[in-house]
C-alpha distance (Angstrom), angle and dihedral (degrees) to the residues before:
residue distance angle dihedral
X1 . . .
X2 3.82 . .
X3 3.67 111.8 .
X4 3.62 102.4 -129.3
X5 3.81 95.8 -163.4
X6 4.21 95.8 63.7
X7 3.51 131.2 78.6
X8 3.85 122.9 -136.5
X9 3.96 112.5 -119.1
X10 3.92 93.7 -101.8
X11 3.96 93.0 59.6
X12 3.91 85.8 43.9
X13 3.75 89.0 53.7
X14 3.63 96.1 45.3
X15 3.71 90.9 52.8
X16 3.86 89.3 48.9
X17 3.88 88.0 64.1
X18 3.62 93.1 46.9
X19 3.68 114.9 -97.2
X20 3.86 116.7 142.5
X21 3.81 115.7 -104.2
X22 4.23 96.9 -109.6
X23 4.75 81.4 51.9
X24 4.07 92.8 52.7
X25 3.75 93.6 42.0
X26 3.47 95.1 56.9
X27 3.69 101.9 37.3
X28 3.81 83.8 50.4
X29 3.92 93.5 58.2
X30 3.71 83.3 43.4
X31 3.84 94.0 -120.6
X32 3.59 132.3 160.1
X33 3.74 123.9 -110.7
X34 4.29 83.5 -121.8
X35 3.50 94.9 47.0
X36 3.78 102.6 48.8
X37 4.07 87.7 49.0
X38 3.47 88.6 54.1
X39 3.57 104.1 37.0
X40 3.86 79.4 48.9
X41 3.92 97.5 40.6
X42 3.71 96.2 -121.4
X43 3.69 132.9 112.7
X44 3.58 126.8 -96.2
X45 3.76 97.5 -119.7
X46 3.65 89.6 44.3
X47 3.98 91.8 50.4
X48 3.87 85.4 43.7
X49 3.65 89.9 49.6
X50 4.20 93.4 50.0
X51 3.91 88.5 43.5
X52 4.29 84.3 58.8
X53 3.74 96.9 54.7
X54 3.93 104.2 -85.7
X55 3.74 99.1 129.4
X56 4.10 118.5 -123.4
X57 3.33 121.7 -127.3
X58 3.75 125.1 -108.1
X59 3.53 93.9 -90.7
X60 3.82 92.5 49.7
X61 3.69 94.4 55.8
X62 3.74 91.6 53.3
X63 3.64 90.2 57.5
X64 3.90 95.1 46.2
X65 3.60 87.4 45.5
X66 3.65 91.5 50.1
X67 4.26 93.4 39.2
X68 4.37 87.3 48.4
X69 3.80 101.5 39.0
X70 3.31 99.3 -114.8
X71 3.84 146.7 139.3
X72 3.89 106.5 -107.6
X73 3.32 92.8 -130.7
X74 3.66 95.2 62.4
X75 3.80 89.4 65.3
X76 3.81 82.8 46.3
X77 4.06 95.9 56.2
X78 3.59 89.2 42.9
């Protein structure tokens, strides 16, 4: 079983070199800016906006969570 609390090397990297935590996840899964918002049901600009450094509300990170497969407290730590 997948732990859902670790991050695979290339989201580790990505965060090394300064992207935010919502950017590396879904460069890593090789998703589209318009696909994560929708899979996630947010807006592009708003996803684009999160993936700069404006923080999502609580809401938001449940859905990113949800859309990335991860815990929602790793966006949390991160």
């Amino acid at each position: 079983m997948k732990d859902r609390h670790s991050l695979p090397a290339g989201v580790t990297d990505r965060l090394a070199d300064g992207a935010t935590i919502y950017l590396a996840l879904r460069q890593h899964f090789e998703m589209t800016l318009e696909f994560a918002s929708e899979y996630a049901g947010i807006t592009p600009e708003r996803l684009w906006e999160i993936e700069g450094g404006v923080d999502p509300t609580p809401e938001e990170r449940e859905a990113l969570a949800i859309a990335y497969g991860v815990d929602e407290d790793v966006l949390i730590d991160h």
